[in-house]
C-alpha positions as a Markdown table, in Angstrom:
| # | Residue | x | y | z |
|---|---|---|---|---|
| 1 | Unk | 0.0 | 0.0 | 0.0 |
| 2 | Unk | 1.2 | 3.5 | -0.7 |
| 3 | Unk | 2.2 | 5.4 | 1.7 |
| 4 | Unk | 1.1 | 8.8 | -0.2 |
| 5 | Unk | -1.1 | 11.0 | 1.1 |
| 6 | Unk | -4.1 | 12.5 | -1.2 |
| 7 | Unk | -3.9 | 15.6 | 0.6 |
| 8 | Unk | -0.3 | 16.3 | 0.0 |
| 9 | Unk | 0.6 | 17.8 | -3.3 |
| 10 | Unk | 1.5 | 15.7 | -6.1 |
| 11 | Unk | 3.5 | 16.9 | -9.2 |
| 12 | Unk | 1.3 | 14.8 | -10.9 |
| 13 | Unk | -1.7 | 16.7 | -10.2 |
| 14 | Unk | -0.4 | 20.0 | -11.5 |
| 15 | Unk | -1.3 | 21.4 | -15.0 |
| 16 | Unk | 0.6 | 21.1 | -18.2 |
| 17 | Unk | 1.2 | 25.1 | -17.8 |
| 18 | Unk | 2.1 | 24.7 | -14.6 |
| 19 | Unk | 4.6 | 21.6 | -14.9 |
| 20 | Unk | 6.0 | 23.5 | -17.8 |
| 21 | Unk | 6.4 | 26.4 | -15.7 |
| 22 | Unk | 8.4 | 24.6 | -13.3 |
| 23 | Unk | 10.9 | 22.8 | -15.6 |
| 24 | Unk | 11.7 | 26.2 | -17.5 |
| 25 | Unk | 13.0 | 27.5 | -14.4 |
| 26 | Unk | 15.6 | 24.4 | -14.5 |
| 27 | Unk | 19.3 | 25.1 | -15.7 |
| 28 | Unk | 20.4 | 22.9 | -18.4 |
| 29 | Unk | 22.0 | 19.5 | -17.4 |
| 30 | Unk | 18.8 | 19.5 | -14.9 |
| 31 | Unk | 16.7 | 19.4 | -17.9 |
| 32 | Unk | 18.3 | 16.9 | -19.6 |
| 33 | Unk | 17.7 | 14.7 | -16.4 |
| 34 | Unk | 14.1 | 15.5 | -16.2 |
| 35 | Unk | 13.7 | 14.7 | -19.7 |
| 36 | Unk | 14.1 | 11.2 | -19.2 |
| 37 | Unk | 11.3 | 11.2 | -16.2 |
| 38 | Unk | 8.6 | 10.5 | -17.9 |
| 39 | Unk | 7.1 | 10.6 | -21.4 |
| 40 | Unk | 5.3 | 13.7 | -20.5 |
| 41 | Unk | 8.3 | 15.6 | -19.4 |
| 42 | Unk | 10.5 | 14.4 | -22.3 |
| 43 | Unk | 7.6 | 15.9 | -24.8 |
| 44 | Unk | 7.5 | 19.1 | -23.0 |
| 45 | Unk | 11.4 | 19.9 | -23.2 |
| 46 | Unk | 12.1 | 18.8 | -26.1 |
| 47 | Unk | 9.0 | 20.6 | -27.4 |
| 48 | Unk | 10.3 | 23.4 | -30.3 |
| 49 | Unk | 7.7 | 26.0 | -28.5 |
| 50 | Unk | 9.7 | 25.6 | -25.1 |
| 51 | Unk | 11.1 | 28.3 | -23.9 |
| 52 | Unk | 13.7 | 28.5 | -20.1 |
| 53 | Unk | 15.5 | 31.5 | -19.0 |
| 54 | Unk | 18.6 | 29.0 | -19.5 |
| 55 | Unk | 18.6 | 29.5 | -22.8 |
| 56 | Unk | 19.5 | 32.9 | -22.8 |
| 57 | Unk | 22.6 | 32.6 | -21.1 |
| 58 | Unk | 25.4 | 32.2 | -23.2 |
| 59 | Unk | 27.8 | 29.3 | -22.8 |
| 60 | Unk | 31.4 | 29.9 | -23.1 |
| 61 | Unk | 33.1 | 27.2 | -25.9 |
| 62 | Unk | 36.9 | 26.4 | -26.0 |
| 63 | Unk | 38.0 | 23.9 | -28.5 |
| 64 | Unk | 41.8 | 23.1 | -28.2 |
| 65 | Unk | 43.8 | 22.0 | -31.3 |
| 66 | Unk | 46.8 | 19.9 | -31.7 |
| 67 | Unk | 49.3 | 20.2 | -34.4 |
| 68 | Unk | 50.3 | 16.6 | -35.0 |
| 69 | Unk | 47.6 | 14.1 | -33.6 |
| 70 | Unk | 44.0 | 15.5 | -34.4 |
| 71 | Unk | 43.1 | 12.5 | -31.9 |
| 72 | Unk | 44.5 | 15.4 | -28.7 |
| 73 | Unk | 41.9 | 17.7 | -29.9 |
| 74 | Unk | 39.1 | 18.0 | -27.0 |
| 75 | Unk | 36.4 | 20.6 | -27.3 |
| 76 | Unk | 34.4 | 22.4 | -24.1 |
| 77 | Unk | 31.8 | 23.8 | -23.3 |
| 78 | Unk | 30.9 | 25.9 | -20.1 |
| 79 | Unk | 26.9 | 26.2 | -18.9 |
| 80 | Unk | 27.7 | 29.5 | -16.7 |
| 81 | Unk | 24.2 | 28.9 | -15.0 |
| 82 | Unk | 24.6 | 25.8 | -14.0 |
| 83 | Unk | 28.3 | 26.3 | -13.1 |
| 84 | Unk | 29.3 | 23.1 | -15.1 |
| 85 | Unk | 31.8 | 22.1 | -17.9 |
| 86 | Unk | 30.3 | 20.0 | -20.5 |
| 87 | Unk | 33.3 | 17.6 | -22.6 |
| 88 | Unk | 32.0 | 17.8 | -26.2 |
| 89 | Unk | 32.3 | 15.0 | -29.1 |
| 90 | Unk | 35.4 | 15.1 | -31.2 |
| 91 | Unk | 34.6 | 17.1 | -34.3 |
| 92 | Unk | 36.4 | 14.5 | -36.7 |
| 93 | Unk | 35.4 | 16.8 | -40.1 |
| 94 | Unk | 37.5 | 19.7 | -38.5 |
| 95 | Unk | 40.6 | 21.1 | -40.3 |
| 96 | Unk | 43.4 | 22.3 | -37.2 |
| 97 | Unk | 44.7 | 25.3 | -39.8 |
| 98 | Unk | 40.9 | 26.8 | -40.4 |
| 99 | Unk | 38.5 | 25.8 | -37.7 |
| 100 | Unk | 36.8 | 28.9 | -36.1 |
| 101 | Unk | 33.7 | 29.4 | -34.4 |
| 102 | Unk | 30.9 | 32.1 | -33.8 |
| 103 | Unk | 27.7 | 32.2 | -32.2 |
| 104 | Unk | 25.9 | 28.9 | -33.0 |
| 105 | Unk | 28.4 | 27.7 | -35.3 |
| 106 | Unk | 31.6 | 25.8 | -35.7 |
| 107 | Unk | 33.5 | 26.8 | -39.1 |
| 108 | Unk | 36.4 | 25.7 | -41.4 |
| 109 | Unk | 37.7 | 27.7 | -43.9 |
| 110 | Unk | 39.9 | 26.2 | -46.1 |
| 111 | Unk | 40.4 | 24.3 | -48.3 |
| 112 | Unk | 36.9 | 24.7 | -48.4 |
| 113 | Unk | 34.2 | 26.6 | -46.3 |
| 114 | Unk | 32.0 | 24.6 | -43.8 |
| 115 | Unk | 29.9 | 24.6 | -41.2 |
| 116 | Unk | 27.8 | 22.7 | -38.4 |
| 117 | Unk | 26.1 | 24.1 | -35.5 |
| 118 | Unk | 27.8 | 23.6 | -32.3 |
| 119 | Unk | 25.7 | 21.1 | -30.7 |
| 120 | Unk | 25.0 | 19.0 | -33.9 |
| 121 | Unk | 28.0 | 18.3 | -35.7 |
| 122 | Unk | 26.8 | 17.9 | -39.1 |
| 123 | Unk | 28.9 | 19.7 | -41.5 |
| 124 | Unk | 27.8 | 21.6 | -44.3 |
| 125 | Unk | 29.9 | 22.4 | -47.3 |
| 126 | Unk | 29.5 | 25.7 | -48.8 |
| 127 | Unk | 29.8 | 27.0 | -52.5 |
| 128 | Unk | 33.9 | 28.3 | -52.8 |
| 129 | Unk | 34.8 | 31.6 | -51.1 |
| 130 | Unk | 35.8 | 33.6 | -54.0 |
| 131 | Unk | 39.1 | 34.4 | -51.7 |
| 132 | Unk | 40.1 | 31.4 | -49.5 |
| 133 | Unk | 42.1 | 32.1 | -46.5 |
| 134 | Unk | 42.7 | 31.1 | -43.0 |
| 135 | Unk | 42.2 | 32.7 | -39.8 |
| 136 | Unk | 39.6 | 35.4 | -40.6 |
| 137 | Unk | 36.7 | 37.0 | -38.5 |
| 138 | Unk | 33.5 | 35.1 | -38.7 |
| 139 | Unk | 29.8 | 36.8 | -37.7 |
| 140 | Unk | 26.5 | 35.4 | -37.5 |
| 141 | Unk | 23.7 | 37.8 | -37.9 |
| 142 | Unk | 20.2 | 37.6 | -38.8 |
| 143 | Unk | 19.2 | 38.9 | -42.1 |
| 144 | Unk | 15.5 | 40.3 | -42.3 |
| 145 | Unk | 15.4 | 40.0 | -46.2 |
| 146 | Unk | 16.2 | 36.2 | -45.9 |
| 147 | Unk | 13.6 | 33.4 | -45.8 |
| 148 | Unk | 14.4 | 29.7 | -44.3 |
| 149 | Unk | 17.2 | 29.7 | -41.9 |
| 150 | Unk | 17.0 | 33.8 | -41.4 |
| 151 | Unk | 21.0 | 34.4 | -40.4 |
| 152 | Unk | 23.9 | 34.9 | -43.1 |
| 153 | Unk | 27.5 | 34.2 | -42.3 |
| 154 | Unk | 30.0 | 37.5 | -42.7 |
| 155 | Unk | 34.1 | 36.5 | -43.3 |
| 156 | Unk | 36.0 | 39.5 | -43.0 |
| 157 | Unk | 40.3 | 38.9 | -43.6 |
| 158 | Unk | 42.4 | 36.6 | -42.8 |
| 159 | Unk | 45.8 | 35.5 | -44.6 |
| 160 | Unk | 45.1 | 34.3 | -48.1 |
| 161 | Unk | 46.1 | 31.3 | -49.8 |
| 162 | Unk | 46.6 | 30.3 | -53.6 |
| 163 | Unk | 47.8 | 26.8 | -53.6 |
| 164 | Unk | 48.8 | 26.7 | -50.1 |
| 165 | Unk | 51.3 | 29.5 | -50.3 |
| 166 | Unk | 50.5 | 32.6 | -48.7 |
| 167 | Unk | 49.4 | 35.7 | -51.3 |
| 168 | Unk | 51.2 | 38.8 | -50.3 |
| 169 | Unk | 48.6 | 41.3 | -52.2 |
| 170 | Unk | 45.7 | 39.8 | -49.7 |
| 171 | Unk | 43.2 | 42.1 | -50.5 |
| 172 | Unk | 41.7 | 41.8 | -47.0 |
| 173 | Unk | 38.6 | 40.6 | -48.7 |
| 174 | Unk | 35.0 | 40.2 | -47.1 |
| 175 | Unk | 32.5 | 38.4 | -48.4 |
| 176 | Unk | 28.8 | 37.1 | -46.8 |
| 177 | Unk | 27.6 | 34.0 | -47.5 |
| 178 | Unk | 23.6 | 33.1 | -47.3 |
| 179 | Unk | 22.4 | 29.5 | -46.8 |
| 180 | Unk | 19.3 | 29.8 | -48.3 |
| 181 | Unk | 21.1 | 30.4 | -51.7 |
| 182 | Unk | 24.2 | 28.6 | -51.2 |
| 183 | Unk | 25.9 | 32.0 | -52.4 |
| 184 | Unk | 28.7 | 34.2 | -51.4 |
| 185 | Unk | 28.3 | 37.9 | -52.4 |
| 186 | Unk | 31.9 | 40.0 | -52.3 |
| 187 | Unk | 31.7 | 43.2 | -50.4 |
| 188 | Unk | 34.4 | 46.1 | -49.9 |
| 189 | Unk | 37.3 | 45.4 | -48.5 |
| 190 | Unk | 38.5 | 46.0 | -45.2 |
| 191 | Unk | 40.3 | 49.0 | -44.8 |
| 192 | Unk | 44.2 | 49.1 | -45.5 |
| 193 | Unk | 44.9 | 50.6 | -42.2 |
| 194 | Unk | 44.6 | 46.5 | -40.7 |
| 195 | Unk | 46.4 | 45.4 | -43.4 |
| 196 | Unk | 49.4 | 44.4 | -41.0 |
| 197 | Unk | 47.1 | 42.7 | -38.6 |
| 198 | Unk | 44.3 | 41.1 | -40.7 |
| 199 | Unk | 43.8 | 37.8 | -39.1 |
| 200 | Unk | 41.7 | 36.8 | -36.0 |
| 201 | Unk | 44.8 | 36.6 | -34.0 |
| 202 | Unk | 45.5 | 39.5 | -34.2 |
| 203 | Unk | 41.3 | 41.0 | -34.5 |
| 204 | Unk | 38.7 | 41.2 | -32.3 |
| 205 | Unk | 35.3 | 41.3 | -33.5 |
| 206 | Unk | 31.7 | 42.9 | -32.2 |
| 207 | Unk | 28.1 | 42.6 | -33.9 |
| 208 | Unk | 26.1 | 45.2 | -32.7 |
| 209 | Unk | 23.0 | 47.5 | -34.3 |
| 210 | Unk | 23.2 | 46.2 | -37.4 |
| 211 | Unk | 27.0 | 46.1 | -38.2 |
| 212 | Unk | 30.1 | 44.3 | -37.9 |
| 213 | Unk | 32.9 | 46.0 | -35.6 |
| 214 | Unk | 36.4 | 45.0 | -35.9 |
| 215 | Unk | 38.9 | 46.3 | -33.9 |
| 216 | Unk | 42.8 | 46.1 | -33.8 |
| 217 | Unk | 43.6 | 44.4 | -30.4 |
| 218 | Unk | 47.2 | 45.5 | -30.3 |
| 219 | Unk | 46.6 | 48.6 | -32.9 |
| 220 | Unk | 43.5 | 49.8 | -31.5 |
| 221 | Unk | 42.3 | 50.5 | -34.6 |
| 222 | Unk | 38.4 | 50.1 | -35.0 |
| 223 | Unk | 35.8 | 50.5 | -38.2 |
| 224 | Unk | 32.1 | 49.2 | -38.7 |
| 225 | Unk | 30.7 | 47.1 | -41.3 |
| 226 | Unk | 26.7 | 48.3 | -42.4 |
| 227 | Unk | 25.7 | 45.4 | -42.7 |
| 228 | Unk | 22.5 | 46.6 | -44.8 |
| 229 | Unk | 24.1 | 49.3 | -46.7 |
| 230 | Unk | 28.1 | 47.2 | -47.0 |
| 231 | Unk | 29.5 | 50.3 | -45.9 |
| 232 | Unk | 32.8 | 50.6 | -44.2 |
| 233 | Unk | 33.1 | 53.2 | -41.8 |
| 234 | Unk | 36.2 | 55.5 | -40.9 |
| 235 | Unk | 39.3 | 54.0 | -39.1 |
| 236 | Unk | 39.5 | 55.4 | -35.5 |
| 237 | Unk | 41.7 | 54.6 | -32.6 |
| 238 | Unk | 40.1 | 53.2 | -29.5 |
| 239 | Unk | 42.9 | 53.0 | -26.9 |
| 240 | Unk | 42.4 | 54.1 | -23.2 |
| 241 | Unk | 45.5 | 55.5 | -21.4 |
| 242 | Unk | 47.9 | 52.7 | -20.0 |
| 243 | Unk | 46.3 | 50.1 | -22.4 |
| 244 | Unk | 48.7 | 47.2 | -23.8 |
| 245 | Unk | 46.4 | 44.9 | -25.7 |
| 246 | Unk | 42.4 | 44.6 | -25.9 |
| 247 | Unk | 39.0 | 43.0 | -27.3 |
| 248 | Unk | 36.1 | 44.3 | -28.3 |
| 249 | Unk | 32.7 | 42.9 | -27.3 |
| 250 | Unk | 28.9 | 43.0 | -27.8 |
| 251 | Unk | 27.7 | 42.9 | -24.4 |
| 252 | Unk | 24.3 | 43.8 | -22.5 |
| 253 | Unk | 23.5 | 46.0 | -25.6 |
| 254 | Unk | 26.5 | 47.9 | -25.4 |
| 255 | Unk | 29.5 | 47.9 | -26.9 |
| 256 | Unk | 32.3 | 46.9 | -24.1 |
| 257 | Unk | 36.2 | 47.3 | -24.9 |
| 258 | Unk | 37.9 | 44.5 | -22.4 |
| 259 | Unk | 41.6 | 44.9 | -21.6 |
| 260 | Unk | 44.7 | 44.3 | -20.0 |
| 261 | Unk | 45.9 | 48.0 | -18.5 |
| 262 | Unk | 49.3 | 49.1 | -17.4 |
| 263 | Unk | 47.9 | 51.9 | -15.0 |
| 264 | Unk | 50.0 | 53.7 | -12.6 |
| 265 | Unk | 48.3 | 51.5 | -9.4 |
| 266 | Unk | 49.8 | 48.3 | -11.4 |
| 267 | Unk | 49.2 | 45.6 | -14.4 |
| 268 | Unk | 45.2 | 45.6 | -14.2 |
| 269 | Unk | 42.0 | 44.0 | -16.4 |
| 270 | Unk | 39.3 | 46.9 | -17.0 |
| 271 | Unk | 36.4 | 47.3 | -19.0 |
| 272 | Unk | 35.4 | 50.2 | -20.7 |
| 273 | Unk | 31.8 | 51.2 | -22.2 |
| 274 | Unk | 31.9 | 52.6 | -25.7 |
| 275 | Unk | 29.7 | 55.2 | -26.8 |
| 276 | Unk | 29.2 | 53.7 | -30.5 |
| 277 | Unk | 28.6 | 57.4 | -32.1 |
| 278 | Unk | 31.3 | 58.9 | -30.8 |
| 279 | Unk | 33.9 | 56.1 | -29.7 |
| 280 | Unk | 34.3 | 57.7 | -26.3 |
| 281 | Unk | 34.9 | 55.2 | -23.4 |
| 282 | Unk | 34.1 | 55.4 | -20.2 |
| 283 | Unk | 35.4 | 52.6 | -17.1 |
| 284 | Unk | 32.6 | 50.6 | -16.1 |
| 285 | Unk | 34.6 | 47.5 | -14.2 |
| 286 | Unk | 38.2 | 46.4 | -13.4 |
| 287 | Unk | 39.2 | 42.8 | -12.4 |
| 288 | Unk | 40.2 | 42.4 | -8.5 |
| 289 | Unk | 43.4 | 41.6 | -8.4 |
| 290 | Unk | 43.2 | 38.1 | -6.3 |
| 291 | Unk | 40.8 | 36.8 | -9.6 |
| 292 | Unk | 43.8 | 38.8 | -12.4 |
| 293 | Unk | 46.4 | 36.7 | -10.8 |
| 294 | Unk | 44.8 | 33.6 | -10.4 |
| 295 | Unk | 44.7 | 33.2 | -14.1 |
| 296 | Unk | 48.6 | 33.7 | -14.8 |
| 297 | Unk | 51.7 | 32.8 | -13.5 |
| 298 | Unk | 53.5 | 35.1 | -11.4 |
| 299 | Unk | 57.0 | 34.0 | -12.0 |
| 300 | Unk | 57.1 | 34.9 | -15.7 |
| 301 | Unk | 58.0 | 38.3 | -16.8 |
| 302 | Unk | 55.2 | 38.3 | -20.0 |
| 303 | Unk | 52.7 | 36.5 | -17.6 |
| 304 | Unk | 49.7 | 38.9 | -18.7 |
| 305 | Unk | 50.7 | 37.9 | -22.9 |
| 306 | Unk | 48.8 | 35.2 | -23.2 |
| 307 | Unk | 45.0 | 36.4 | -21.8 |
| 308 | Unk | 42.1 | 36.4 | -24.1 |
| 309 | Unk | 38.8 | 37.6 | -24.0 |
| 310 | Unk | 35.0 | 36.8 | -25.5 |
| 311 | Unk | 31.5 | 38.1 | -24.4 |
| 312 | Unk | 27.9 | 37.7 | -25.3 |
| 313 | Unk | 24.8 | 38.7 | -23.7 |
| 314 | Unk | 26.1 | 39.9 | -20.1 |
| 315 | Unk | 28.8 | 37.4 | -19.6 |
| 316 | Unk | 32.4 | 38.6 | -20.0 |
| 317 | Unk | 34.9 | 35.4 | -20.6 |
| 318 | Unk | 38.4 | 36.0 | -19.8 |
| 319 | Unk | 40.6 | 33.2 | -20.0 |
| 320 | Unk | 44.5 | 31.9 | -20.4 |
| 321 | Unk | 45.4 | 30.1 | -22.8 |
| 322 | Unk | 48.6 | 28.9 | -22.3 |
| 323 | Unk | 48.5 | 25.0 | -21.2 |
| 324 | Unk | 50.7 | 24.9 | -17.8 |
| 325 | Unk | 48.2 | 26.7 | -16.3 |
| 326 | Unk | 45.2 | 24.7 | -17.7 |
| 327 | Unk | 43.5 | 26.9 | -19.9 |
| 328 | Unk | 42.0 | 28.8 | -16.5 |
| 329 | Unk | 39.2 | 31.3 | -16.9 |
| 330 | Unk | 37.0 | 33.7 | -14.9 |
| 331 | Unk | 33.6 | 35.5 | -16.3 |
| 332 | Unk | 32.3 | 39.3 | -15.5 |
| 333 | Unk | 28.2 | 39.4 | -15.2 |
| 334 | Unk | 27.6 | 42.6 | -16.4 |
| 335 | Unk | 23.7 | 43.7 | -14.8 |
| 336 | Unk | 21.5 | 44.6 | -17.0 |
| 337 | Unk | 19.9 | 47.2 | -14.3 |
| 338 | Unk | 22.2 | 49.3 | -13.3 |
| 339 | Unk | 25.4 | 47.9 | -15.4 |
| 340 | Unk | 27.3 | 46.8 | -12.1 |
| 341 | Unk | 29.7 | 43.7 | -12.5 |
| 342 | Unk | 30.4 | 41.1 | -10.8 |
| 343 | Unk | 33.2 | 38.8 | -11.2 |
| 344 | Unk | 33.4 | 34.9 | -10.2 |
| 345 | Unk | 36.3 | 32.3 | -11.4 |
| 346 | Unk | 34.8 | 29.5 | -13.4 |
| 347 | Unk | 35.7 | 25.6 | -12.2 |
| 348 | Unk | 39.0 | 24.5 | -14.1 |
| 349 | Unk | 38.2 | 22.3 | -17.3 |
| 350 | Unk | 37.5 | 18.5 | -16.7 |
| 351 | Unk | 40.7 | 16.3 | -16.7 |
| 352 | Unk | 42.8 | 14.7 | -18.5 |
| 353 | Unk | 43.3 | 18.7 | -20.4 |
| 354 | Unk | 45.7 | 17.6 | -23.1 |
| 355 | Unk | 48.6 | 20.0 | -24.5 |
| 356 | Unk | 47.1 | 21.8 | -27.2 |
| 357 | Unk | 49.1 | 24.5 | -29.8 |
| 358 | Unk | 46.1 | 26.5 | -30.9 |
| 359 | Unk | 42.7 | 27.4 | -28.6 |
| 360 | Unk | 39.5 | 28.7 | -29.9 |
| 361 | Unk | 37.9 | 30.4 | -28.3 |
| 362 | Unk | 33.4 | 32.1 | -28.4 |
| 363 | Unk | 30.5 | 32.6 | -26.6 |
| 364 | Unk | 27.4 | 31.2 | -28.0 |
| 365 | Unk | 23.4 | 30.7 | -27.0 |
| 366 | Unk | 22.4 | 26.8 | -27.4 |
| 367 | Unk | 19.8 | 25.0 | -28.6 |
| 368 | Unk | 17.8 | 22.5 | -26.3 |
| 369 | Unk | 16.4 | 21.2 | -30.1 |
| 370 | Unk | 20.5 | 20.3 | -31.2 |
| 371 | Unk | 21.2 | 18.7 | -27.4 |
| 372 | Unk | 18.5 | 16.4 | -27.8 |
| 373 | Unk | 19.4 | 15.7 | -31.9 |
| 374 | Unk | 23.0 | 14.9 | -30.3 |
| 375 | Unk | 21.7 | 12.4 | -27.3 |
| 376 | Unk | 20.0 | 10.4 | -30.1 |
| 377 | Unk | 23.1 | 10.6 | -32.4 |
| 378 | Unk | 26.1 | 10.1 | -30.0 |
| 379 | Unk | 24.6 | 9.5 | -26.4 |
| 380 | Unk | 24.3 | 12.8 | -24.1 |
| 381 | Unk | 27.2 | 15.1 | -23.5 |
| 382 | Unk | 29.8 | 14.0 | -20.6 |
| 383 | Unk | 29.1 | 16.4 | -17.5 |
| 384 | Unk | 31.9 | 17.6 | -15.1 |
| 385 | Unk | 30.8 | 19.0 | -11.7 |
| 386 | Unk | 32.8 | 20.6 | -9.7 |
């Protein structure tokens, strides 16, 4: 005999809205538990028409490359609400000389261009780039004139190749790809003023109102792409006083500049809020010092050389990429209120870490609808708790 009492509440009893209600309130790796409850539970989360507040918060991806053995690649990702590191399937149809990634999406660029959502891993070859090259900026924006899938791809830079050699009159092309038409359409160039720095490692990139920032994180330079119009706008420096290196971000819709600061008080990690009319800046947040020098190694001299930054949404990712100290990271929540920050150091990746010679590194919303597609195709992600 049970030992339930009728008069007690029972989940059971509650309304679909209701029981909906509840599980939306559920961080991710909780809903995938709960969607193997029951058949009711399962149908309601993996419903298209679901919706969680989860959802919203971007996850922070790092995939790690290794030159020789593709088998030492290991890709990440980081559920920030849930405070957990998710070990992701080997993405065998990568290429360790072009892989990139944006929001959504993993890319390769050469020899050919292709693409798979970051949850799915099905790649999709494109039509050819009319300029093939390696390391450029990638964007994923929505395009209002587009039916069917409703975003377009933008590839601005990076070092061209002809036959695998490198072409010295890279005319720092850009082109934007759309899905629906398997077509890429070439756009101006990017100014000459980045033409020493034209390549992701040495770029930062920002999508915000409609266009496509890129900004020199060691030159400072900065210029907007109109994304409607395929306008470039004027080349202005963005440097702050006491600034060494930088990234520019889309965050909380605003646009943030991130960087490491040589200020008279000592080596610091500030943000700044950029007024996009004017390019003015103006400190919103520095790093505490504890959390700055957790991340490096205070024995070596360039210890601050190797810190990297992404952002989406309200979440600032600053991380190290250099292996001996295990790829550590931190995040900045940036409140969409009153624009206060708060900083917290995110659990260190899930061992065995292997030795890797190239990181990549984005911010990116997911899809409940591709982590379900990927249980049936390869068994659920592996969670870390820490």
């Amino acid at each position: 005999m049970s030992d339930h009492n009728p008069k007690e509440p029972n989940i059971n009893t509650l309304s679909i809205d209701l029981t909906e209600l509840i599980l939306s309130s559920l961080p991710i790796p909780s809903l995938l538990r709960a969607s193997s409850v029951c058949k009711l539970w399962h149908s309601l989360i993996s419903s298209p028409s679901f919706t969680s507040p989860s959802l919203s918060h971007p996850w922070f991806f790092l995939f790690g490359l290794h030159n020789t053995s593709s088998k030492n690649n290991q890709s990440f990702a980081f559920d920030p609400l849930s405070n957990t590191w998710f070990r992701l399937p080997h993405l065998d149809d990568s290429s360790s000389s072009s892989l990139l990634g944006s929001n959504g999406f993993f890319f390769t660029t050469t020899p050919k261009f292709s693409y798979t959502p970051v949850l799915k891993t099905t790649w999709r070859l494109t039509s050819p780039l009319k300029y093939s090259r390696i390391n450029p900026l990638v964007g994923v924006f929505l395009d209002g004139s587009s039916g069917g899938y409703g975003f377009k791809f933008i590839v601005v830079g990076g070092v061209r190749f002809i036959g695998g050699l490198v072409d010295i009159e890279d005319r720092l092309a850009v082109e934007i790809y759309d899905p629906n038409h398997d077509s890429w359409e070439l756009c101006p160039a990017l100014p000459v003023d980045f033409r020493n720095g034209n390549s992701s490692q040495s770029l930062s990139s920002a999508l915000f109102k409609g266009k496509f920032y890129v900004f020199g994180i060691y030159s400072c330079f900065v210029s907007s792409f109109d994304l409607q119009n395929h306008v470039w706008s004027e080349v202005q420096t963005l440097r702050p006083p006491g600034v060494i290196f930088s990234f520019l971000i889309s965050c909380n819709e605003m646009l943030v500049l991130a960087g490491m600061c040589n200020a008279p008080r000592g080596p610091s990690f500030n943000l700044w809020k950029i007024d996009e009319r004017t390019m003015e800046f103006s400190e919103i947040a520095i790093m505490p010092q504890s959390l700055l020098y957790s991340l490096v190694d205070s024995e070596e001299d360039d210890k601050f050389a190797s810190l990297k930054c992404v952002g989406m949404g309200n979440l600032i990712y600053v991380f190290n990429e250099e292996y001996h100290q295990k790829y550590p990271a931190c995040l900045c929540e940036v409140s969409a209120e009153n624009g206060k920050c708060s900083w917290r150091r995110v659990p260190q990746l899930p061992s065995p870490v292997n030795k890797f010679h190239k990181v990549i590194s984005f911010c990116s919303t997911v899809s409940l609808n591709h982590i379900f597609r990927q249980q049936e195709d390869v068994g659920p992600p592996q969670a870390m708790y820490h």
